[in-house]
MDTraj code that builds the backbone (N, CA, C; nanometers):
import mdtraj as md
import numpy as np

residues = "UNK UNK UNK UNK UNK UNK UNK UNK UNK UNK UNK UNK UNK UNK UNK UNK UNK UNK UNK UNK UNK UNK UNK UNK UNK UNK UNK UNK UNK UNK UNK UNK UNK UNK UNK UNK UNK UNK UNK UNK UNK UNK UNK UNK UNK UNK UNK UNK UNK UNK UNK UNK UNK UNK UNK UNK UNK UNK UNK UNK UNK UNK UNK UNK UNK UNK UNK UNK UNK UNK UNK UNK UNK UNK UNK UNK UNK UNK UNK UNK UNK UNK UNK UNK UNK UNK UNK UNK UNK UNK UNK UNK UNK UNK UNK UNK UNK UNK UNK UNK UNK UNK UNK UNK UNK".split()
xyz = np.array([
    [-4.9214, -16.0769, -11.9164],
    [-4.9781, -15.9580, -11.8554],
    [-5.1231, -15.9469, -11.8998],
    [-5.2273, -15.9137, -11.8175],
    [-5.3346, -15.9257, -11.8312],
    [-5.4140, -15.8142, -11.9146],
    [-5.4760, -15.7467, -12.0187],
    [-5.5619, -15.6399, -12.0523],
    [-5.5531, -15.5542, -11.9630],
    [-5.5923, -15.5668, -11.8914],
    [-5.6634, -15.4811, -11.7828],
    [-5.4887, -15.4240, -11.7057],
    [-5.4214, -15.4468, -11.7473],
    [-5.2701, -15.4301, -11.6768],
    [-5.2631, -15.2615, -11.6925],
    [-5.2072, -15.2210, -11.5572],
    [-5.1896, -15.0616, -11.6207],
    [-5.0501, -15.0325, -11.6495],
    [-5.0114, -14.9843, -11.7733],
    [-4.8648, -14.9408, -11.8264],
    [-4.8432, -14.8190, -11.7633],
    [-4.7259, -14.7943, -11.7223],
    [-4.6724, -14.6166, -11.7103],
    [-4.7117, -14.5502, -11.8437],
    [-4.6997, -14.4326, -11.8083],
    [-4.7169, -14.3353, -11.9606],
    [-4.5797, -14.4127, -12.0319],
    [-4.4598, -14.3964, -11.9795],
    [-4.3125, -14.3943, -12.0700],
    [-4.4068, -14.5443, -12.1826],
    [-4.3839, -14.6805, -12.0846],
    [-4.4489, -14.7805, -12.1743],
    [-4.5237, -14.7621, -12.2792],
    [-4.6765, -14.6670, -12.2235],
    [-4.7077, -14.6832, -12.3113],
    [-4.7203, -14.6368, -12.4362],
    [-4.6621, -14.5066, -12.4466],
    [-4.5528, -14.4128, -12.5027],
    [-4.5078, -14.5079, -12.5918],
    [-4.4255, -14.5736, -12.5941],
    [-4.3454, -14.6738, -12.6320],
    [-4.4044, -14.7729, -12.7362],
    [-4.5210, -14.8742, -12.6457],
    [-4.6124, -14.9207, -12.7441],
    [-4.6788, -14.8561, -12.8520],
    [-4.7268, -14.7371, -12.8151],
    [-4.8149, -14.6570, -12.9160],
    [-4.6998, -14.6422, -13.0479],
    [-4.5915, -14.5945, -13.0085],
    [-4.4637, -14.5791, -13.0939],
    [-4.4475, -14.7216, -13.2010],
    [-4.4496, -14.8216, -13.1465],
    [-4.4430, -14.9056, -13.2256],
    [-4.5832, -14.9899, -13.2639],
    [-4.6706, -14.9396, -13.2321],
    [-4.8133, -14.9859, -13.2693],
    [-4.8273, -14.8611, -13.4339],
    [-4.7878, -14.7381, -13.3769],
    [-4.7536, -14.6377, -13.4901],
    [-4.6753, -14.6523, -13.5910],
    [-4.6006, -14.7642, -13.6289],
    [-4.4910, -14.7889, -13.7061],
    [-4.2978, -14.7556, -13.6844],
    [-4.3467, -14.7217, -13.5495],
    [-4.1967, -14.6854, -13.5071],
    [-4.1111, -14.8383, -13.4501],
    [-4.0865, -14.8854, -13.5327],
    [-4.0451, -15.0471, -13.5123],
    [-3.9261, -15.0534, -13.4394],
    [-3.8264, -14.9759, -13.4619],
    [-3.6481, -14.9879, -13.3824],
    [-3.6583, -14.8910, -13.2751],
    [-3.5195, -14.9080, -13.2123],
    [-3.5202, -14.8310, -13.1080],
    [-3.4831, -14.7115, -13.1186],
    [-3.3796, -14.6651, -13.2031],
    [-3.3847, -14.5367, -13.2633],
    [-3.4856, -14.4531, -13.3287],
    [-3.5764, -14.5044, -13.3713],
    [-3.7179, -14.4525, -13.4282],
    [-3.7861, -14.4225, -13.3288],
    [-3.8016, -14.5060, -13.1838],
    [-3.8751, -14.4876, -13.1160],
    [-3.8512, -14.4065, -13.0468],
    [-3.6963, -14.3943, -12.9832],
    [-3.6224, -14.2855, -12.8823],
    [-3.6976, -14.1073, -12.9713],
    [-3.6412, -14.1325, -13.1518],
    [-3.6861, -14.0046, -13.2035],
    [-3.8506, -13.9344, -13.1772],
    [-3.9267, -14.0240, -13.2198],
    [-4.0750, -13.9926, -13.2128],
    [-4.1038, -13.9983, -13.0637],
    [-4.0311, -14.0531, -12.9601],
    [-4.0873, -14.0313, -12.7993],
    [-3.9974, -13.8917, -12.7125],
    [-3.9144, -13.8819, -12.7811],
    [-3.8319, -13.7927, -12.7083],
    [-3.7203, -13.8984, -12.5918],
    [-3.7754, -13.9728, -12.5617],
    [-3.6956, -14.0842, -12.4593],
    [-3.5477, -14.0670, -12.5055],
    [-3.4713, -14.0934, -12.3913],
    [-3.3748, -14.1254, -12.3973],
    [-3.3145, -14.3007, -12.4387],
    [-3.1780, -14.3526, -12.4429],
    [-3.1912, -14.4799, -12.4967],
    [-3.2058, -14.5710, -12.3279],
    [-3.1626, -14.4883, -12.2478],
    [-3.1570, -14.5516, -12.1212],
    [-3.3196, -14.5820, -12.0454],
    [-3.3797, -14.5495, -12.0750],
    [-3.5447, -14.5255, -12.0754],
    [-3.5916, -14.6324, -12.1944],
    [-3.5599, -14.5840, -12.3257],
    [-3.6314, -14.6893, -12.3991],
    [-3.6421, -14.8501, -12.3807],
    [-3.4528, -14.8614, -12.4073],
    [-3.4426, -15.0288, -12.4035],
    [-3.4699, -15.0987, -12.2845],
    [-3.4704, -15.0536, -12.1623],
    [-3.5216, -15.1354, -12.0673],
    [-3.6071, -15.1207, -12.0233],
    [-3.7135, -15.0325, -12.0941],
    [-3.8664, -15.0726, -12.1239],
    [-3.9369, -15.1409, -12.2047],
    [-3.7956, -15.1482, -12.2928],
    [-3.8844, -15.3070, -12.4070],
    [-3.8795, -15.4007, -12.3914],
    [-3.7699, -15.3960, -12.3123],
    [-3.7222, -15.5282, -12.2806],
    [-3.8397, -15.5725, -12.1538],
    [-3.8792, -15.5338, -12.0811],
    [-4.0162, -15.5232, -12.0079],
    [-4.1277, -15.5551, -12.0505],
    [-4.1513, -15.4768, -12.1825],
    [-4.2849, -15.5197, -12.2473],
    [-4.2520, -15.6285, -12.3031],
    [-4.1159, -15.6576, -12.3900],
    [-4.0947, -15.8130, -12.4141],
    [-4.1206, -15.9429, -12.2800],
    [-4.0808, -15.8860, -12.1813],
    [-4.0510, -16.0196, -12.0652],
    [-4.2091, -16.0518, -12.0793],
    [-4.2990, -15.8846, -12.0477],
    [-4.4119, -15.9151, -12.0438],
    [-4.5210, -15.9540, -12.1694],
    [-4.4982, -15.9782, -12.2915],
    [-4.5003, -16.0853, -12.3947],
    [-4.6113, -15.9700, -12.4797],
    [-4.5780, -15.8314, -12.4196],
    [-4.6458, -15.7376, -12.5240],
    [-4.5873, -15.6654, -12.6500],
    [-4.4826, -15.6794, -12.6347],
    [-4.4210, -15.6841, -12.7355],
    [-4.2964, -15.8324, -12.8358],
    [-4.2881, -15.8233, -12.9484],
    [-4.1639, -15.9128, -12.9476],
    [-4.0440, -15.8376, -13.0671],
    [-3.9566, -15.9096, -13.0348],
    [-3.8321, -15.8530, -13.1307],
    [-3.7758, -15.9878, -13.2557],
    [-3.7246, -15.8703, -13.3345],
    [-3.6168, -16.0219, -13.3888],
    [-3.5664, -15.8895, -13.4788],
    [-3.4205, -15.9452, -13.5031],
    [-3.3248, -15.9337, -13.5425],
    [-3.3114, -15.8970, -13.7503],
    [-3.2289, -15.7906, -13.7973],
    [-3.2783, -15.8092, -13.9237],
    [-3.1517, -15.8739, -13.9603],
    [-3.1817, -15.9106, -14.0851],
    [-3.0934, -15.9882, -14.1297],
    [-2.9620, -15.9246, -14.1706],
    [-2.8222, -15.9922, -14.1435],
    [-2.7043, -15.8904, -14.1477],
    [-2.6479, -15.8617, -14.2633],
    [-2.7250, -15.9424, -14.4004],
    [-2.7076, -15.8747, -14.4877],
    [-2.7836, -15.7375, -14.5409],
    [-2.8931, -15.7581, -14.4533],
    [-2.9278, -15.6259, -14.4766],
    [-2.8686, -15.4798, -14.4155],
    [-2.8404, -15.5101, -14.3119],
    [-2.7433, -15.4235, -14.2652],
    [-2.6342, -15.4025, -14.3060],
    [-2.5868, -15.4565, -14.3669],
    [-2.4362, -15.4534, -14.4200],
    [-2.4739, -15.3407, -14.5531],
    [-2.5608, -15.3865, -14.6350],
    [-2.6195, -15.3727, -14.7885],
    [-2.6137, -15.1864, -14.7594],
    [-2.6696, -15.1370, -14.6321],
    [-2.6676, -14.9983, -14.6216],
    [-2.5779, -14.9809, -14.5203],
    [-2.4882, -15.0485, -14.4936],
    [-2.3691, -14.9620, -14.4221],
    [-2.3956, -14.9547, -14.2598],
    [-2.4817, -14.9954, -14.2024],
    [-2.4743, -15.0280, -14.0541],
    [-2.4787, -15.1437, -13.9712],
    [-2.4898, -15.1310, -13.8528],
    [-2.5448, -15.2301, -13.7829],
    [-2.6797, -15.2860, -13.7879],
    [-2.6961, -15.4329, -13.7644],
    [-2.8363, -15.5025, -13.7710],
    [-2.8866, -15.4009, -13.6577],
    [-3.0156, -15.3696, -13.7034],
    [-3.1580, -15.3393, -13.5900],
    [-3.2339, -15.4696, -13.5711],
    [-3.2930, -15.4300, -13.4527],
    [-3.3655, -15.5112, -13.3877],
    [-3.4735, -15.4541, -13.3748],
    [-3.6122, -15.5277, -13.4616],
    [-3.7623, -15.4544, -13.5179],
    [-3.8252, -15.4911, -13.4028],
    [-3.9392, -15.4735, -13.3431],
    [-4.0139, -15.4645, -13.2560],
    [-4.1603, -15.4869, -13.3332],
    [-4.2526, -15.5664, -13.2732],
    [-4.3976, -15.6017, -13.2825],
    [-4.4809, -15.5931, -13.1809],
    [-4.5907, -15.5500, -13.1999],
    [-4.7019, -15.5482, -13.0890],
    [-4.7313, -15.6996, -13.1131],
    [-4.8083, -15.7572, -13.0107],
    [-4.8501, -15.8713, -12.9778],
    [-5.0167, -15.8568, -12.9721],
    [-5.0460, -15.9602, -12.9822],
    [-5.2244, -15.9380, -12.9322],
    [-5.2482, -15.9188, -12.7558],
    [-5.1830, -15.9500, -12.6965],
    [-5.2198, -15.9039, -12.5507],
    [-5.1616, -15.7491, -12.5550],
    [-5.0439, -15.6939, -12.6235],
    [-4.9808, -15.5732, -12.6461],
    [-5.1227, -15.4641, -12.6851],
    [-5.1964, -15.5186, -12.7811],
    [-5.3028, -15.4467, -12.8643],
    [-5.3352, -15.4041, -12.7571],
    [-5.4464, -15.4768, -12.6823],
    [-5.5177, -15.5106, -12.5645],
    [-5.5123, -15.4233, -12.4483],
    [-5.3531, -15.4607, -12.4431],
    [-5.2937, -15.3306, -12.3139],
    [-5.2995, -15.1938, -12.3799],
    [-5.2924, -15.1919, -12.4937],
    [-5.2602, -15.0354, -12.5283],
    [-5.3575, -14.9644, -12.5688],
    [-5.4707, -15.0617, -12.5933],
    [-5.6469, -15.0091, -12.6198],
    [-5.6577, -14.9640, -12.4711],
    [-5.6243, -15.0614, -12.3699],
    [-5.6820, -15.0135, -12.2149],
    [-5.5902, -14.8640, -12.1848],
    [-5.4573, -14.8504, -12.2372],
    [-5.3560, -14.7805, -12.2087],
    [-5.4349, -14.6180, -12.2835],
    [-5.4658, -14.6319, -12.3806],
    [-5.5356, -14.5332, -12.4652],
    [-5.6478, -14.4920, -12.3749],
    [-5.7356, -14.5195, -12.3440],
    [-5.8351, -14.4851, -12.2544],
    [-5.7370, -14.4174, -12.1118],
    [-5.6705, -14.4396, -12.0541],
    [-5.5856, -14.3967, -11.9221],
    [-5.5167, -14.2828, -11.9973],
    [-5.4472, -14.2916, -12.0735],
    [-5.3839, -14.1711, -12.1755],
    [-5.4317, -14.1043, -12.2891],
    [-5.5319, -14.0666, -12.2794],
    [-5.6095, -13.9929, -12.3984],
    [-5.5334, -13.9207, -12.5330],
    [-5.4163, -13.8711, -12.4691],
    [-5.2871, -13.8160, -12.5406],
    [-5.2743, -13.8432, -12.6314],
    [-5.2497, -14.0381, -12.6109],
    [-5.1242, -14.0962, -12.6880],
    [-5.1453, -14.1315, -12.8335],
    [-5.3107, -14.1005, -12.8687],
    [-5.3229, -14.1162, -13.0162],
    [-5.2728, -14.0221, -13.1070],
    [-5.3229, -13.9269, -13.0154],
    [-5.3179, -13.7795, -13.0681],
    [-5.1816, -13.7391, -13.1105],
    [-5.0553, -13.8190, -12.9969],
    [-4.9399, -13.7802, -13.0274],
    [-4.8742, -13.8611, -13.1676],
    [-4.8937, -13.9299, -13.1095],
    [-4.8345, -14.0736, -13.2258],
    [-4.9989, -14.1265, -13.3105],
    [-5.0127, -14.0715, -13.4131],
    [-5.1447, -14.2355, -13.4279],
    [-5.0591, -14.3105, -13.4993],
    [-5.1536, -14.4311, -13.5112],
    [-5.1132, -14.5172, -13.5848],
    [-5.1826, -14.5337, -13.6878],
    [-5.0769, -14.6410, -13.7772],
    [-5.0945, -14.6375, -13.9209],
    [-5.2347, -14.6552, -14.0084],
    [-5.3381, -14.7503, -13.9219],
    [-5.4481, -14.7131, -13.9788],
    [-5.5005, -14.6292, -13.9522],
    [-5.4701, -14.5005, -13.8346],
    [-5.5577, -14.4245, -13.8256],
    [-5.5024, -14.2914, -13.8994],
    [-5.3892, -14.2869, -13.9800],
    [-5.3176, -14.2127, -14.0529],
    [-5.3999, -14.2418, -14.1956],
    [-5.4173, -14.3570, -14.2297],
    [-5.4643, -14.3873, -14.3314],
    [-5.6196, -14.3738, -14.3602],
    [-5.7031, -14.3246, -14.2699],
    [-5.8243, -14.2754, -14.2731],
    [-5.8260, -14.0814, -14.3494],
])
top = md.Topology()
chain = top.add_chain()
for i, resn in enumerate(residues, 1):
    res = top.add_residue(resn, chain, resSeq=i)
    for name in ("N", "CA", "C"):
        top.add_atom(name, md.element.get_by_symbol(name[0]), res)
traj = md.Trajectory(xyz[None], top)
């Protein structure tokens, strides 16, 4: 997907969420308000479209606290890209979510 690509708000909602440190999908559903039917087959979207990626935690770690493995989520460098262009179209989305370096200022 190209920079210049335009995301829906939900997407980019989504990215900002995990550009913000909201890595799983339960973190993200909490801090977006989204539902799970909305979230996951919008990541799975930004995954096809290679702005985001996933992987799996390890099942001993899940086990170690008593649940199921999550599946973490990463921005990508074309992800950045889209969500710098996405930020400019949504002025909002810093404001709602920032992210971690801009928390850390």
């Amino acid at each position: 997907m190209a920079a210049e690509a335009k995301l829906s708000h939900t997407a980019a909602m989504i990215l900002q969420a995990i550009s913000a440190g909201y890595v799983y999908g339960f973190s993200i559903m909490e801090v977006t308000g989204l539902p799970s039917g909305t979230v996951y087959p919008a990541m799975r979207r930004l995954e096809r479209d290679d702005l985001i990626r996933s992987q799996w935690e390890k099942q001993s770690i899940a086990d170690a606290e008593q649940r199921p493995p999550r599946k973490y989520y990463k921005v990508t460098a074309g992800g950045r890209s889209t969500l710098e262009a996405s930020r400019k179209r949504y002025p909002l989305l810093e404001r709602l979510m920032p992210t971690e370096e801009a928390r850390s200022v």
